[in-house]
Backbone of each chain as ProteinMPNN parsed JSONL, in Angstrom:
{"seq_chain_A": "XXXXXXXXXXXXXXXXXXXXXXXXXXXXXXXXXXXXXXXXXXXXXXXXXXXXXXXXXXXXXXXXXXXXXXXXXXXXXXXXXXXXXXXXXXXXXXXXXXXXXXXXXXXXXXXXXXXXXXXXXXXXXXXXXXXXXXXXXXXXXXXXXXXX", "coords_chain_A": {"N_chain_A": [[80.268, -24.165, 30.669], [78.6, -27.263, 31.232], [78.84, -29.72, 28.51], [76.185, -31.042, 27.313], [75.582, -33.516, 25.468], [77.068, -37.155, 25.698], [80.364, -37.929, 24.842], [80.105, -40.117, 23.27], [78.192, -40.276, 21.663], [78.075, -38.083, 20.765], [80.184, -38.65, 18.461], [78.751, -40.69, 17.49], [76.246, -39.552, 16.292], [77.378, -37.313, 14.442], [78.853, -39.488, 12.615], [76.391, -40.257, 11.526], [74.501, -38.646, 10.522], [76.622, -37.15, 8.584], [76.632, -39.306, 6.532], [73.945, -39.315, 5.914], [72.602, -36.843, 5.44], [70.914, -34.669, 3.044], [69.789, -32.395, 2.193], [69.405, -28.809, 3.378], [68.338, -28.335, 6.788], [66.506, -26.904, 8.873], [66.447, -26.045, 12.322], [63.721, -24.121, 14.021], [63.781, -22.479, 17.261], [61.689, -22.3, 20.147], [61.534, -20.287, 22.604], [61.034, -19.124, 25.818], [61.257, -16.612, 28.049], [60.963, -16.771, 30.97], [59.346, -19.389, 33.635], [60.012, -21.78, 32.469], [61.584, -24.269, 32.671], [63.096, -26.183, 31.304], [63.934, -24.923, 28.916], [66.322, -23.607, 28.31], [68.561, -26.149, 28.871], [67.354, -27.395, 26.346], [67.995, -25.622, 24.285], [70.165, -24.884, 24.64], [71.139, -28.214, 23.736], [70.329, -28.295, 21.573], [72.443, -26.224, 20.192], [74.652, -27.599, 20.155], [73.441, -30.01, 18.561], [73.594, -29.568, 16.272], [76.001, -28.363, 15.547], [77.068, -30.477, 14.673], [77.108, -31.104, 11.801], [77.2, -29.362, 8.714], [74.981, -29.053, 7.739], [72.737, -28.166, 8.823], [70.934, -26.043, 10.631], [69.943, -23.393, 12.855], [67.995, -21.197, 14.524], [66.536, -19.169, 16.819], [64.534, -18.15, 19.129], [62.183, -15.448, 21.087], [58.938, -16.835, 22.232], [57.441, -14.881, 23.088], [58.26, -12.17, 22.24], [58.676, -12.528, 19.779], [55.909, -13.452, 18.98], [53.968, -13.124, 16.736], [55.438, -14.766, 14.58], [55.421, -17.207, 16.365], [52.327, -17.26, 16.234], [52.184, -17.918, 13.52], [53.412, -20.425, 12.75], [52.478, -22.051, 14.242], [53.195, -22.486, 17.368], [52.744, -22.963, 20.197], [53.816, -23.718, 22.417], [56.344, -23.99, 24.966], [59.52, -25.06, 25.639], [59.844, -25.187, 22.324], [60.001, -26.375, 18.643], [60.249, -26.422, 15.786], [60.794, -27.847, 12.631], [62.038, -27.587, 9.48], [62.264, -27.81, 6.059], [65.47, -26.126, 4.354], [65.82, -24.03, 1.585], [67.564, -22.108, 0.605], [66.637, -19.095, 1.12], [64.219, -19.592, 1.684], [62.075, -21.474, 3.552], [60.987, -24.812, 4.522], [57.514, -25.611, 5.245], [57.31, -28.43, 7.508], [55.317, -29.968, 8.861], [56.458, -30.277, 11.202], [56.848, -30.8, 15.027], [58.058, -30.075, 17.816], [57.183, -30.591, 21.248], [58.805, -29.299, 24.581], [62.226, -30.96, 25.827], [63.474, -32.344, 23.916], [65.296, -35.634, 24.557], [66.788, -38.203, 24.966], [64.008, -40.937, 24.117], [62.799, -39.193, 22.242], [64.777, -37.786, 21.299], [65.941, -39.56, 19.816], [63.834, -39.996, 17.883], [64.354, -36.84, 16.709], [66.537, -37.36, 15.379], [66.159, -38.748, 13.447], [63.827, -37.758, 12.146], [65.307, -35.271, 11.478], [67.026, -36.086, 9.188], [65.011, -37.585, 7.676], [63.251, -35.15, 6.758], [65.605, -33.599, 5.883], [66.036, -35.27, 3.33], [63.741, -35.206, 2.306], [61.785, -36.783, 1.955], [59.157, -38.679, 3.473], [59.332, -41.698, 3.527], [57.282, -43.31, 3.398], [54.903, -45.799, 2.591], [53.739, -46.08, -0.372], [50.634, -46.844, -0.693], [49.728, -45.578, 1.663], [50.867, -42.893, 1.474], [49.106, -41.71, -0.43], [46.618, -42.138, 0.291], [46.896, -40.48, 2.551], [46.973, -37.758, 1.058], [44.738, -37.122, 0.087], [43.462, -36.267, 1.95], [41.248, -33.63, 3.52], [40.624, -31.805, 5.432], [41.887, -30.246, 8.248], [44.504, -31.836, 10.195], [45.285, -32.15, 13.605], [48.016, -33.721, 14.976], [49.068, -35.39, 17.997], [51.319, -36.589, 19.627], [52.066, -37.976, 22.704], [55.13, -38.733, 24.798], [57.616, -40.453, 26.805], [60.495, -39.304, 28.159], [62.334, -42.259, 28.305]], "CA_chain_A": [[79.021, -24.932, 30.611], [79.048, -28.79, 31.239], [78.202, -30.742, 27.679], [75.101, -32.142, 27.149], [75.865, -35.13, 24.478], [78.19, -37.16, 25.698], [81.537, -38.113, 23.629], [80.367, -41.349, 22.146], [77.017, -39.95, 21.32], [78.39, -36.871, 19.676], [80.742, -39.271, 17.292], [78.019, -41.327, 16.557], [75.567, -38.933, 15.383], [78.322, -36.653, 13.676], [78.811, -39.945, 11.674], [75.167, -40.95, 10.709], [74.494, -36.39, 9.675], [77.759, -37.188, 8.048], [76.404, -40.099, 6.043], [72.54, -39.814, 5.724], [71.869, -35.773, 5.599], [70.877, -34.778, 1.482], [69.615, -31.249, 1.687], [69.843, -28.718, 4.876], [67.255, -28.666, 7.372], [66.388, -25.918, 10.03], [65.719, -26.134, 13.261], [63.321, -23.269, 14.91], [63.545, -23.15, 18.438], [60.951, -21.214, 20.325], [61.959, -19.878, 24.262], [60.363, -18.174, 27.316], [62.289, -16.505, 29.375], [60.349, -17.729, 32.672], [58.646, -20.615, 33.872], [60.12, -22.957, 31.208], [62.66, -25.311, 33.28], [63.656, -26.665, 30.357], [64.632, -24.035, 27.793], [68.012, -23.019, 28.413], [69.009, -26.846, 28.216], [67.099, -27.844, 24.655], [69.007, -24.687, 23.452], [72.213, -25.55, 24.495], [71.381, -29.467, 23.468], [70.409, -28.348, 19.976], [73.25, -25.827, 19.622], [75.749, -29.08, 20.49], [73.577, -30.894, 17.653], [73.954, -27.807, 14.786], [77.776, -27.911, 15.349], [77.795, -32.03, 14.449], [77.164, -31.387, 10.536], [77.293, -27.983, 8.371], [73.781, -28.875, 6.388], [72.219, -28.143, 10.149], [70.879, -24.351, 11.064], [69.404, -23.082, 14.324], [67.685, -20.012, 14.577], [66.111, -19.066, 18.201], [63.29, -17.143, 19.098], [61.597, -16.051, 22.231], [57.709, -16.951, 22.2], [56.582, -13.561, 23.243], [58.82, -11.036, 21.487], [58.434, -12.898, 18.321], [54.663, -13.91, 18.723], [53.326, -13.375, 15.309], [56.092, -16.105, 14.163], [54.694, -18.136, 16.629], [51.346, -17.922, 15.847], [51.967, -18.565, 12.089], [54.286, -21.489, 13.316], [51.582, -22.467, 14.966], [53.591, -22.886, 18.375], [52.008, -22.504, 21.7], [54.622, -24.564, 23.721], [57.925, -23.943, 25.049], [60.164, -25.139, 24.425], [59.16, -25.507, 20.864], [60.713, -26.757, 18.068], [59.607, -26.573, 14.11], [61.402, -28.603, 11.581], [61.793, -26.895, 8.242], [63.372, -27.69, 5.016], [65.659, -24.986, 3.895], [65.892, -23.91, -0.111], [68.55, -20.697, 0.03], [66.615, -18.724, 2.348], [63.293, -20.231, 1.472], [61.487, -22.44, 4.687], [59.584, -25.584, 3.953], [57.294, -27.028, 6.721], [56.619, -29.814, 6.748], [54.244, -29.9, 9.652], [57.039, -31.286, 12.2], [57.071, -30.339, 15.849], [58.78, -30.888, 18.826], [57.227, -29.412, 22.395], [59.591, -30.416, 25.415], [63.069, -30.823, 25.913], [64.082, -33.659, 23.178], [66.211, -36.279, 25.349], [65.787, -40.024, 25.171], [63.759, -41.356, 22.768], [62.885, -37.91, 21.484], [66.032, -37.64, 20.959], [66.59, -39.897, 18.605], [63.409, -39.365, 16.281], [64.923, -35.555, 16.755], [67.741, -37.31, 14.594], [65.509, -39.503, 12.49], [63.133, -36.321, 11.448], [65.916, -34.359, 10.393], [67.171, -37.32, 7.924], [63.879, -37.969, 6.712], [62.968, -33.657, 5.942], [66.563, -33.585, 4.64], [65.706, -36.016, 2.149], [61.624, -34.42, 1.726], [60.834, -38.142, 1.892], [58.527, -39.558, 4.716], [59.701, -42.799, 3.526], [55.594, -44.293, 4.198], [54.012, -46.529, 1.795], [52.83, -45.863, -1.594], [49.198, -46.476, -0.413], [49.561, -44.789, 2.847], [50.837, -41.285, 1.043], [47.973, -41.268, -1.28], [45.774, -41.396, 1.136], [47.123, -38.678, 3.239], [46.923, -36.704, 0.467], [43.301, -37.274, -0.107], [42.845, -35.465, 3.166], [40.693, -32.141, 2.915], [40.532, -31.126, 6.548], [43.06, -30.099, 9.148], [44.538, -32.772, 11.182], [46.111, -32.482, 14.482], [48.174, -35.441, 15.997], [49.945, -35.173, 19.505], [52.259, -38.039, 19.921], [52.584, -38.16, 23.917], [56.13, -39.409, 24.445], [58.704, -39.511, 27.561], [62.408, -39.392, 27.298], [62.778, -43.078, 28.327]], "C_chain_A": [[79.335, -26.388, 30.246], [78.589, -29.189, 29.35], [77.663, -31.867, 27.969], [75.093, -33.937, 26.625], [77.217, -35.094, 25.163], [79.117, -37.714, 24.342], [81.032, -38.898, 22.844], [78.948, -40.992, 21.337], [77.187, -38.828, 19.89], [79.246, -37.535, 18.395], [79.842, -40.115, 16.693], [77.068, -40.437, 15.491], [76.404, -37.787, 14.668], [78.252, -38.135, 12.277], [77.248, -40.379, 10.846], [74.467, -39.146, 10.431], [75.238, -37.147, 8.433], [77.136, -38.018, 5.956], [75.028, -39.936, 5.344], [71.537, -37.946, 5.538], [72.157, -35.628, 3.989], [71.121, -33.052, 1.963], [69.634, -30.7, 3.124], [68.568, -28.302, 5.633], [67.707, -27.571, 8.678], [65.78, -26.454, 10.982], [65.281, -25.031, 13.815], [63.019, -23.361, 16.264], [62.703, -22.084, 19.503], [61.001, -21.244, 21.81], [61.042, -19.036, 24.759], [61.32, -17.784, 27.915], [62.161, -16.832, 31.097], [59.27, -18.898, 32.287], [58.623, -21.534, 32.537], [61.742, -23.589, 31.719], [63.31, -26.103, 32.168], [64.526, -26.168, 28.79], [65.712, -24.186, 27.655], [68.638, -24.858, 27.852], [68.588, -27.387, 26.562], [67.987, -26.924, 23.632], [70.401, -24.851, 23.597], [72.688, -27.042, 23.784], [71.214, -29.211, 21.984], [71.72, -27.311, 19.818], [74.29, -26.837, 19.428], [75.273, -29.804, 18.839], [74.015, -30.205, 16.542], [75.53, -28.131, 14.525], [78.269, -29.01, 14.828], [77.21, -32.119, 12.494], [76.714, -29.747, 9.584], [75.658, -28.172, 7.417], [72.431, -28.77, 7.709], [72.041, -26.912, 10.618], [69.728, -24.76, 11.583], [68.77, -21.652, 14.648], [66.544, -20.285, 16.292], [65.217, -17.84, 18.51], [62.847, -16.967, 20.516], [59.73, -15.694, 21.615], [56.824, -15.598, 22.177], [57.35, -12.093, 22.522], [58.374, -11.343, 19.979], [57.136, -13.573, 18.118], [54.206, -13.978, 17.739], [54.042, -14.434, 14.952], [55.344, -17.015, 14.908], [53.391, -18.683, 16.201], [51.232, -18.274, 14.265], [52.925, -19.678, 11.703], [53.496, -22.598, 13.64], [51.827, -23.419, 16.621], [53.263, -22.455, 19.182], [52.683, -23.185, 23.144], [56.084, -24.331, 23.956], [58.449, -24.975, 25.582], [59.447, -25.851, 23.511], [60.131, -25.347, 19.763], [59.759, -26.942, 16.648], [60.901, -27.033, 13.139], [61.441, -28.379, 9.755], [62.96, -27.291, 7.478], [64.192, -26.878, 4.418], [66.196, -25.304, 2.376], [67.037, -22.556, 0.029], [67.654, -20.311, 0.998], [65.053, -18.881, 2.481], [62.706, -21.368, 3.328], [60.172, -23.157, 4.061], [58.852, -25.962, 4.92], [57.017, -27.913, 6.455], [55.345, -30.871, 8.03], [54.848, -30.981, 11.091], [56.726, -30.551, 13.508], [57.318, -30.988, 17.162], [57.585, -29.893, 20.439], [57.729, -30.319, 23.621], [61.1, -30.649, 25.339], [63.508, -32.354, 24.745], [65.214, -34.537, 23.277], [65.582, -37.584, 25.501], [65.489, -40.474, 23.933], [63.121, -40.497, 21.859], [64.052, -37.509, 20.58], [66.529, -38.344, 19.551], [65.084, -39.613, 17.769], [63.823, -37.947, 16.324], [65.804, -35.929, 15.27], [67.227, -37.716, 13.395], [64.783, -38.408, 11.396], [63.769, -35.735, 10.684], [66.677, -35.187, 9.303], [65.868, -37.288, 6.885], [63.563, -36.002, 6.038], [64.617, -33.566, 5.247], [66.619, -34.424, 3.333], [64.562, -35.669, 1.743], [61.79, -36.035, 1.167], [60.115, -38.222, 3.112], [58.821, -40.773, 4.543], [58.475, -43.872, 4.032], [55.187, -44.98, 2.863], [53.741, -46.025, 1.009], [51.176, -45.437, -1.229], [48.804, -45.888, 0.654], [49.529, -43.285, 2.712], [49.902, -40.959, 0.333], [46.626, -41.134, -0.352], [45.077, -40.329, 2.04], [46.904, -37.868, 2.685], [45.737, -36.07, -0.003], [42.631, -36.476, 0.806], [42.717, -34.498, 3.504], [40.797, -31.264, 3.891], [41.753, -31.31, 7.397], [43.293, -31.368, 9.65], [45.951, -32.323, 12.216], [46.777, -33.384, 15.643], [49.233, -35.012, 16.649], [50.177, -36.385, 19.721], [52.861, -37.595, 21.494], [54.085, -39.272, 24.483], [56.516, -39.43, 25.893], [59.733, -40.465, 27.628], [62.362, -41.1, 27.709], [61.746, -44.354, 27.601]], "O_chain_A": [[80.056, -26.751, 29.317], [77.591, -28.506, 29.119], [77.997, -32.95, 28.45], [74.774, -35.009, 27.138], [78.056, -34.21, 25.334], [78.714, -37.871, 23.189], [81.272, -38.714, 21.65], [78.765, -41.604, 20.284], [76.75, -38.756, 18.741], [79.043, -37.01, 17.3], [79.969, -40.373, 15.496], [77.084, -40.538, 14.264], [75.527, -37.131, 14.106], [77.726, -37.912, 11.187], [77.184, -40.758, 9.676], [73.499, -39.336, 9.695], [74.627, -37.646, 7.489], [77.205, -37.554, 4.818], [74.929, -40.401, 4.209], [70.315, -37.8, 5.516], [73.15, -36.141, 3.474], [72.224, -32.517, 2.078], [69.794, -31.472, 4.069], [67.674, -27.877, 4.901], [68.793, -27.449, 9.245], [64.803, -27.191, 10.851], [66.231, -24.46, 14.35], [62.147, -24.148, 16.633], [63.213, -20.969, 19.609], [60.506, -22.239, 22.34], [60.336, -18.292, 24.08], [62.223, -18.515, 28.323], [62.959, -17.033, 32.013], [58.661, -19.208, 31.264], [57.684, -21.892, 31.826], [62.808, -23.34, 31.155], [64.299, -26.734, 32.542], [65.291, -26.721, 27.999], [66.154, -24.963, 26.809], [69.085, -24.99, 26.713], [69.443, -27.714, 25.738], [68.511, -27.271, 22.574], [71.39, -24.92, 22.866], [73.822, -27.3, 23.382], [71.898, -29.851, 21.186], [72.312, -27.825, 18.869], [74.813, -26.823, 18.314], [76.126, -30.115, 18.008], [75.046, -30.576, 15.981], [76.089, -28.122, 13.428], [79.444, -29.063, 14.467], [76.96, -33.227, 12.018], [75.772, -29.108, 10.053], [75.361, -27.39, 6.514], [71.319, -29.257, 7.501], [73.063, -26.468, 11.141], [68.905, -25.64, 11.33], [69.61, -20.983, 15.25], [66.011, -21.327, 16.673], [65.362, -16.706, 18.052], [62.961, -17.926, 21.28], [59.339, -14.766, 20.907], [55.841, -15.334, 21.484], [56.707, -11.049, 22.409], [57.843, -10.551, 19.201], [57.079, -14.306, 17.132], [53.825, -15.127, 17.52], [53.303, -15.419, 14.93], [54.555, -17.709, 14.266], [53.128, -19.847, 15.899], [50.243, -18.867, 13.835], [53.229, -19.877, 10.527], [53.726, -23.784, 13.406], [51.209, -24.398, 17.041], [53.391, -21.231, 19.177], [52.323, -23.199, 24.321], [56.913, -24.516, 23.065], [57.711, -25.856, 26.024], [58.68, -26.797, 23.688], [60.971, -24.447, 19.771], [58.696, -27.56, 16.611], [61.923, -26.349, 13.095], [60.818, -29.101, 8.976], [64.144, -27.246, 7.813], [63.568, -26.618, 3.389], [66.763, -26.323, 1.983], [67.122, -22.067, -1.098], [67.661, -21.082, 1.957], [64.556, -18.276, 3.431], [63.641, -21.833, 3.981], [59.128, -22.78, 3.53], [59.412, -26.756, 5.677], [56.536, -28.342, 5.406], [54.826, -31.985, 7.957], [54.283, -31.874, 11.723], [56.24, -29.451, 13.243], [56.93, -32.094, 17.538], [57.39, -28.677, 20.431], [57.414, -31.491, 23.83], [61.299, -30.382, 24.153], [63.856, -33.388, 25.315], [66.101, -34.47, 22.426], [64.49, -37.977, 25.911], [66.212, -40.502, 22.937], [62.856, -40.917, 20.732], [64.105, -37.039, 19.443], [67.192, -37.913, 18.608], [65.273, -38.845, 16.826], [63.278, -37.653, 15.26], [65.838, -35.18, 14.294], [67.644, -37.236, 12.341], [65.067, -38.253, 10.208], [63.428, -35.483, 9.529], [66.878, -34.469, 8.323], [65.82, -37.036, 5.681], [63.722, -35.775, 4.838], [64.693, -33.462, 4.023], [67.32, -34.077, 2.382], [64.365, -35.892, 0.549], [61.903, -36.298, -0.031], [60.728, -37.619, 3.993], [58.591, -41.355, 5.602], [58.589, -44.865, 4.751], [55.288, -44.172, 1.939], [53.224, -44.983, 1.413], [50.608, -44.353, -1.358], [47.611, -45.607, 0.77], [48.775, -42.509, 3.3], [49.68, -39.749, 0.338], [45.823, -40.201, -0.34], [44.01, -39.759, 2.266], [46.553, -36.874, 3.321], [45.613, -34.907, -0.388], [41.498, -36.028, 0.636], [43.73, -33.944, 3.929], [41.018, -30.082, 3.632], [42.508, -32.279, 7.322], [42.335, -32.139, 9.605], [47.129, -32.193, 11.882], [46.342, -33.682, 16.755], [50.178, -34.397, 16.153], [49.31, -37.216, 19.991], [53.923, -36.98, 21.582], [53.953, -40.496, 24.512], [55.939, -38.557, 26.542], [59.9, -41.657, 27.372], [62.334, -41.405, 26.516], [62.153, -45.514, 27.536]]}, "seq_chain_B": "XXXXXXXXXXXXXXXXXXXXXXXXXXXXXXXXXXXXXXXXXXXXXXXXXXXXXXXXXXXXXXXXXXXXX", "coords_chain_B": {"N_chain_B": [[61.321, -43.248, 15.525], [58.715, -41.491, 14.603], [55.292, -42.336, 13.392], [53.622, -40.478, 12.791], [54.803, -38.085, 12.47], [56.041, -38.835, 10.177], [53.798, -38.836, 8.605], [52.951, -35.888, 8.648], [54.599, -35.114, 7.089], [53.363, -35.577, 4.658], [51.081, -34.014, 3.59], [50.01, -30.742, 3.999], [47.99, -29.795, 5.23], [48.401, -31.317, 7.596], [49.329, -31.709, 10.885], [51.788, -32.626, 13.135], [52.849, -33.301, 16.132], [55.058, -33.473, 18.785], [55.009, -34.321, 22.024], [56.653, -33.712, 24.807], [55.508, -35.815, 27.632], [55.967, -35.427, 30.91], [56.596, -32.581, 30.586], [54.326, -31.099, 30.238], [52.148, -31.593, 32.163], [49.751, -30.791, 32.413], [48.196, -30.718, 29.869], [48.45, -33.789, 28.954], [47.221, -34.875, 31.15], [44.755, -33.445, 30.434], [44.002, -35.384, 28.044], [44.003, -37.768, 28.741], [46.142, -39.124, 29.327], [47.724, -42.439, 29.592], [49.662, -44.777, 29.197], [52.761, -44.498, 27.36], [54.262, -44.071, 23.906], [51.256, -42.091, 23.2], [48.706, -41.362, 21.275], [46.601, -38.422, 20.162], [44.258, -37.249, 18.422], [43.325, -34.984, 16.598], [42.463, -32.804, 18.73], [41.17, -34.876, 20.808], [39.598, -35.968, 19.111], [40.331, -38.204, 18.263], [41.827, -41.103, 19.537], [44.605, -42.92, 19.956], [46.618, -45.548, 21.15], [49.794, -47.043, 21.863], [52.528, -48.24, 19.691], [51.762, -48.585, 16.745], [51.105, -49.784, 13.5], [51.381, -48.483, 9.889], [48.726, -48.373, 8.472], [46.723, -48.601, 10.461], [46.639, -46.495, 12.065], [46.159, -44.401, 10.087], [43.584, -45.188, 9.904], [42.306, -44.445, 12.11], [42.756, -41.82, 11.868], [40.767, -40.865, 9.721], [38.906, -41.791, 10.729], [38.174, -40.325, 13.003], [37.872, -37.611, 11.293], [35.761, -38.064, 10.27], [33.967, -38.959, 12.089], [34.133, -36.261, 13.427], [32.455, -35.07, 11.074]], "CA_chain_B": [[60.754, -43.342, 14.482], [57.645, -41.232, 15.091], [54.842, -42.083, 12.243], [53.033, -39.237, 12.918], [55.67, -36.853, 11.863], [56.367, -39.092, 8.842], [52.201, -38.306, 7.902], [52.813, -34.864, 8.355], [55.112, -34.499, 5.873], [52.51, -35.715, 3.229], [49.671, -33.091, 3.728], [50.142, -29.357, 5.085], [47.026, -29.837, 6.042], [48.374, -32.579, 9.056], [50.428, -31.041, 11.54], [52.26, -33.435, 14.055], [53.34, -32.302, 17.781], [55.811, -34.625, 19.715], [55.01, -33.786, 23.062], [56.809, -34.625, 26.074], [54.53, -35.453, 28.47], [56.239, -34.743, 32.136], [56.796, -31.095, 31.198], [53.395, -30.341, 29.915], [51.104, -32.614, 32.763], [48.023, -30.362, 32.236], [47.802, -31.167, 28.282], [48.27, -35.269, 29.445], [45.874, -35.309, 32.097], [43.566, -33.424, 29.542], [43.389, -36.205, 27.089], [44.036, -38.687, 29.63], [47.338, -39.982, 28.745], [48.482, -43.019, 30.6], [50.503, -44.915, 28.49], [52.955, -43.374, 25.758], [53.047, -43.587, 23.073], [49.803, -42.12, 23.003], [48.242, -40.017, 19.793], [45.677, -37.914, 20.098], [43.62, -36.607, 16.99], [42.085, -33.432, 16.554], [41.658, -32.587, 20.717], [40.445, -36.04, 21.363], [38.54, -36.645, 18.588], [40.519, -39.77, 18.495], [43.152, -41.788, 20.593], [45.707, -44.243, 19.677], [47.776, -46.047, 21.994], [51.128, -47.866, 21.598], [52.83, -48.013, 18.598], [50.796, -48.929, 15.685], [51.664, -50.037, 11.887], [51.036, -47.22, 8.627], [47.154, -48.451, 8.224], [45.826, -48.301, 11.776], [46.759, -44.899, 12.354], [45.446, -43.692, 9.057], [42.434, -45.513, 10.0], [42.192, -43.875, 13.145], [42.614, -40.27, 11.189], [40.009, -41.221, 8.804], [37.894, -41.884, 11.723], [38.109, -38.905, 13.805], [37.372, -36.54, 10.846], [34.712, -38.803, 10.121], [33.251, -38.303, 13.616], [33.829, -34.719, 13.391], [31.507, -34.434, 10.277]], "C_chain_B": [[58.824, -43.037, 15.018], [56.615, -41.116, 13.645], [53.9, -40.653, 11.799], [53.719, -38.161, 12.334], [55.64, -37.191, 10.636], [54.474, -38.602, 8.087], [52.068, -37.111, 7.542], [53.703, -34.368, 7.297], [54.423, -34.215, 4.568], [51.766, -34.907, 2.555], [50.051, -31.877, 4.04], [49.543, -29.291, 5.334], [47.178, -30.637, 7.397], [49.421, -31.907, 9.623], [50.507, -31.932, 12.759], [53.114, -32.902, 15.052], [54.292, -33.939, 18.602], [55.682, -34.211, 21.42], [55.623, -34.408, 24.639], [55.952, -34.583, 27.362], [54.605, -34.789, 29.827], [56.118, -33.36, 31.876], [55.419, -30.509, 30.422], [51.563, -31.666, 30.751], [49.207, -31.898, 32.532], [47.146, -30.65, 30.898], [47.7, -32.756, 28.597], [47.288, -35.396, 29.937], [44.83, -34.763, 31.113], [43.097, -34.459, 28.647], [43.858, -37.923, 27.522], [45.365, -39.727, 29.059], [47.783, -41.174, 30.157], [49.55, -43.956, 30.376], [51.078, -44.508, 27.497], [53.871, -45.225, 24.761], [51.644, -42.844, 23.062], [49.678, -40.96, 22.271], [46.909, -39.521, 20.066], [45.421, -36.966, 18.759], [43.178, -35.939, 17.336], [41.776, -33.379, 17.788], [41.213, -33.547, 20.821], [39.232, -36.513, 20.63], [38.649, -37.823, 18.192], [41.583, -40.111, 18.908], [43.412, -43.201, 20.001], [46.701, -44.614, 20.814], [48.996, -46.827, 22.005], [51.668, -47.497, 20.383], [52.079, -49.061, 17.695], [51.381, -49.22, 13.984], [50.764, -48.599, 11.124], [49.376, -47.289, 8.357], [46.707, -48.149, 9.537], [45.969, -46.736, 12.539], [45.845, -43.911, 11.236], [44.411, -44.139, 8.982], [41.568, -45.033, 10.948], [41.843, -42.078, 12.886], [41.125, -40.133, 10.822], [38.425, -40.997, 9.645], [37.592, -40.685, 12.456], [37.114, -38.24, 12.383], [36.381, -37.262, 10.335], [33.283, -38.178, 11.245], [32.821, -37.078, 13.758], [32.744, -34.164, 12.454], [32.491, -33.468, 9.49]], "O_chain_B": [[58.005, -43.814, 15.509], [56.816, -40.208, 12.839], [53.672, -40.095, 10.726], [53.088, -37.327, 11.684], [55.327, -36.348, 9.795], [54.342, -38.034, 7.003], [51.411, -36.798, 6.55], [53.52, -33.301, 6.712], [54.576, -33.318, 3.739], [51.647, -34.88, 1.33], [50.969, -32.15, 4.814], [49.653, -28.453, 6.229], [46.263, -30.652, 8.22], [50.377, -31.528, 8.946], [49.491, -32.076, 13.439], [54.024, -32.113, 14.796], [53.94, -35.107, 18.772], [56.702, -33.673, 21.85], [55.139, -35.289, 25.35], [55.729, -33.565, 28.018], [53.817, -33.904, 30.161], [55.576, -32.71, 32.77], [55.524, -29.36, 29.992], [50.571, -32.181, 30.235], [48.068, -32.365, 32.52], [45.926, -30.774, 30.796], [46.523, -33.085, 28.446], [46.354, -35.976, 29.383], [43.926, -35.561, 30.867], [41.889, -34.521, 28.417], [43.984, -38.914, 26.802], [45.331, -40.829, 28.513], [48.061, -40.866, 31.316], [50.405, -44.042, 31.257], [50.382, -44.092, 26.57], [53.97, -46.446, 24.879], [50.819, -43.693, 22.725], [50.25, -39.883, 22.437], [46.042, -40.384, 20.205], [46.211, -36.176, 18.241], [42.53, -35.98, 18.382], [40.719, -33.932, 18.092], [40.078, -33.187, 21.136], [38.255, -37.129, 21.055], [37.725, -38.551, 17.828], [42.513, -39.347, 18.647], [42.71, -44.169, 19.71], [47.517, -43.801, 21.248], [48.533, -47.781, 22.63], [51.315, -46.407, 19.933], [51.885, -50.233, 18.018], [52.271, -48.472, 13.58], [49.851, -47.933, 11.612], [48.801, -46.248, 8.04], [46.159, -47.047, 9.543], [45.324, -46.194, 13.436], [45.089, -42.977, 11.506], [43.809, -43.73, 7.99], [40.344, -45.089, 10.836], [41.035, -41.345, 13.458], [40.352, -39.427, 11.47], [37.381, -40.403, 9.376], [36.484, -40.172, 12.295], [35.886, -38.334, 12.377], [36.039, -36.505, 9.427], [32.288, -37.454, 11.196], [31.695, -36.689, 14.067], [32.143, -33.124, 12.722], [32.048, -32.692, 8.643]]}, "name": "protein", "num_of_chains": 2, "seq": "XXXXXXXXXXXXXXXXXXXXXXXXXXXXXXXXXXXXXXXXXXXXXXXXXXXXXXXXXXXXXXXXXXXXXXXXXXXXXXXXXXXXXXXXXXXXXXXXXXXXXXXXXXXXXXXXXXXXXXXXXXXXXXXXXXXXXXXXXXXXXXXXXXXXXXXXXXXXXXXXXXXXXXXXXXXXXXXXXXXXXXXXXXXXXXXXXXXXXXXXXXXXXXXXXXXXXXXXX"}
């Protein structure tokens, strides 16, 4: 199987993991086995990233065998991706998610995300987090992105 | 650097979706995406476009569930 990241990509982000990861951070990755053109590579592109720093775990799921996870995941997209802090065998969310093959400029907040939940900072404003926190009702925000 | 994710860390009540748009065109065309960036609140109870600074987004939140009642 060809590799995804190439060489200079894989030494860079090996060194900024290396440098900038605190605590270790899961990635859940949630598959179809049909009509999802994109699976097979996000799983092979995140196993590539997993292998570039040891504070980096990958666990893999498919959507419909493991449905209850999903729906208390709250993932309805494949590929799908949840971002969790890990404590020992503990999962934090932290209400991240990916849906889509994460390539481009996905790609890099992919890298950014797991920095910022390995640190359980958001790194936002004083008066920006208090606000958020003020906030009683659900909120769901869909950040429409594409890879370039 | 997606702020949206960084919001959701704050709350467990805020849950943030990165969505690429080509491989999901029926969710886009639903909330009429035509430039990205683009944020959608609560199913379209409010839209942001471009990238935005830490207040105009959380003003935009604020607003929606406002709207919503």
């Amino acid at each position: 199987m060809k590799q995804i990241l190439p060489d200079q990509i894989v030494t860079q982000v090996r060194q900024v993991l290396a440098s900038q990861l605190l605590q270790p951070v899961e990635m859940v990755l949630f598959l179809r086995q049909e009509n999802c053109e994109t699976c097979a590579d996000t799983q092979q592109l995140l196993e590539e990233l997993v292998a570039l720093s040891d504070k980096l775990y990958l666990s893999v799921h498919d959507i419909e065998a493991d449905a209850e996870l999903a729906r208390q995941m709250n993932v309805d997209k494949t590929p799908g991706i949840v971002l969790v802090g890990r404590d020992g065998e503990k999962q934090i969310d932290y209400g991240i998610r990916f849906a889509g093959v994460p390539s481009g400029y996905a790609f890099s907040t992919l890298i950014n995300d797991l920095i910022l939940v390995s640190g359980r900072d958001s790194k936002l404003q004083p008066m920006t987090r208090a606000s958020l926190q003020n906030i009683k009702k659900p909120v769901l925000l869909q950040v429409f992105s594409t890879p370039t | 650097m997606v702020l949206a994710h960084q919001m959701a860390m704050e709350n467990p009540l805020i849950q943030a979706e990165m969505v690429e748009a080509m491989e999901f065109p029926e969710l886009a065309g639903k909330y009429n995406v035509s430039g990205v960036p683009q944020t959608t609140i609560n199913s379209g109870a409010g839209t942001v476009v471009g990238a935005y600074p830490e207040p105009d987004l959380l003003v935009a939140i604020q607003r929606a569930l406002k709207a919503a009642g």
